[in-house]
C-alpha positions as CSV (number, residue, x, y, z in Angstrom):
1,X,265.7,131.6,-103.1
2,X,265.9,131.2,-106.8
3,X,264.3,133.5,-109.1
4,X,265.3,131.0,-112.3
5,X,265.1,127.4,-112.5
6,X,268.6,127.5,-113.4
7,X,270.3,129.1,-110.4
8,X,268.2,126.4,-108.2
9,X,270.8,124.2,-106.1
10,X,270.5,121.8,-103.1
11,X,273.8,122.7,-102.0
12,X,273.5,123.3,-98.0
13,X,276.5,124.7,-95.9
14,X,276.9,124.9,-91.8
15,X,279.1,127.1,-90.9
16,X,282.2,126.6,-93.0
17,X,281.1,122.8,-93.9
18,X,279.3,122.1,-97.4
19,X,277.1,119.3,-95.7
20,X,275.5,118.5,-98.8
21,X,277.6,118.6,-102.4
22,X,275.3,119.2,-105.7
23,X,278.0,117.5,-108.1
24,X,275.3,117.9,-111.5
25,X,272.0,118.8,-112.5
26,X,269.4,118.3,-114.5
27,X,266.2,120.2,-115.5
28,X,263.4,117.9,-116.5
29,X,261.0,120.7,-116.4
30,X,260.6,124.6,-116.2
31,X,257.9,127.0,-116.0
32,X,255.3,127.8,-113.0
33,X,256.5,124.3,-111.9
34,X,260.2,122.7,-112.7
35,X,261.2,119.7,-112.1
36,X,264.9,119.1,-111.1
37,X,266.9,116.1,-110.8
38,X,270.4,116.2,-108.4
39,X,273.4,114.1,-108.0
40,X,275.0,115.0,-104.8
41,X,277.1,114.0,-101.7
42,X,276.4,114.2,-98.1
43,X,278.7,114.6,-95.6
44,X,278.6,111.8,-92.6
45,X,280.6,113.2,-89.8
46,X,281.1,109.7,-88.6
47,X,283.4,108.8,-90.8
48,X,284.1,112.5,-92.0
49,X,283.8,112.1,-95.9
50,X,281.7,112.3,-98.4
51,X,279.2,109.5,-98.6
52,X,278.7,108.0,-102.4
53,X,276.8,109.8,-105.0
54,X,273.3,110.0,-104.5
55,X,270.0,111.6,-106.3
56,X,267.1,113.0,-105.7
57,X,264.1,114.8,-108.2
58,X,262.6,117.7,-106.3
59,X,259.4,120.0,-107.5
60,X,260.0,123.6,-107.5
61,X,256.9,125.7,-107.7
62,X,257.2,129.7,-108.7
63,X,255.3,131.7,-106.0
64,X,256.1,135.7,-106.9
65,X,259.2,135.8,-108.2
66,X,260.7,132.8,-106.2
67,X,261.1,129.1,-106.9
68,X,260.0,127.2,-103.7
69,X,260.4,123.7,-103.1
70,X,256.9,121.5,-102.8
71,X,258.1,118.2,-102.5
72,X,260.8,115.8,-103.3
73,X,262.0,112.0,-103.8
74,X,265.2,110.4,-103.1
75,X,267.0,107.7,-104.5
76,X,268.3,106.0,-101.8
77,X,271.2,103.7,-103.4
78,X,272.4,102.9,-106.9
79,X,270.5,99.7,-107.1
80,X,267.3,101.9,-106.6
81,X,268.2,104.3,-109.0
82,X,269.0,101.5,-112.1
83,X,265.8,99.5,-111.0
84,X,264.3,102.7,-111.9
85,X,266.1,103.4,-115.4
86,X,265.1,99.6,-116.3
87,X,261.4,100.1,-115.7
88,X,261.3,103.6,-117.3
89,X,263.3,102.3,-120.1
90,X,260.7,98.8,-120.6
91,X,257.6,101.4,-120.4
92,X,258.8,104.0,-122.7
93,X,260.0,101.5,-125.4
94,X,256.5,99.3,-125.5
């Protein structure tokens, strides 16, 4: 586990396979609760590559000295992701 928002990472290996890729990060939010946004890659063994970039936000929350994940959203395609950035975009600017 993470003891700083910073070191936090969705990065998960089997064995000698990195099945999912963190490729950037963001922090939205730190403290007793942080927010983190990923882009990553996960492997598909069916066609053994990478599939494209996706994201996800996940909610850390500090229990002790440990950041534990309490929940998370992913964005399931690019399409989702810029439907999202347009409505964020229309609110915030109104």
């Amino acid at each position: 586990m993470a003891s700083h928002v910073n070191e936090l990472s969705i990065n998960y290996q089997e064995e000698e396979l990195l099945v999912v890729k963190e490729l950037d990060k963001v922090v939205l939010s730190s403290g007793a609760w942080a927010t983190v946004m990923f882009k990553y890659q996960q492997w598909d063994k069916a066609k053994q590559q990478y599939s494209p970039e996706r994201y996800t936000i996940r909610r850390y929350r500090k229990v002790g000295d440990d950041y534990r994940q309490q929940s998370k959203f992913n964005i399931s395609s690019n399409d989702q992701a810029k439907k999202i950035i347009d409505a964020l975009t229309k609110w915030v600017n109104e």
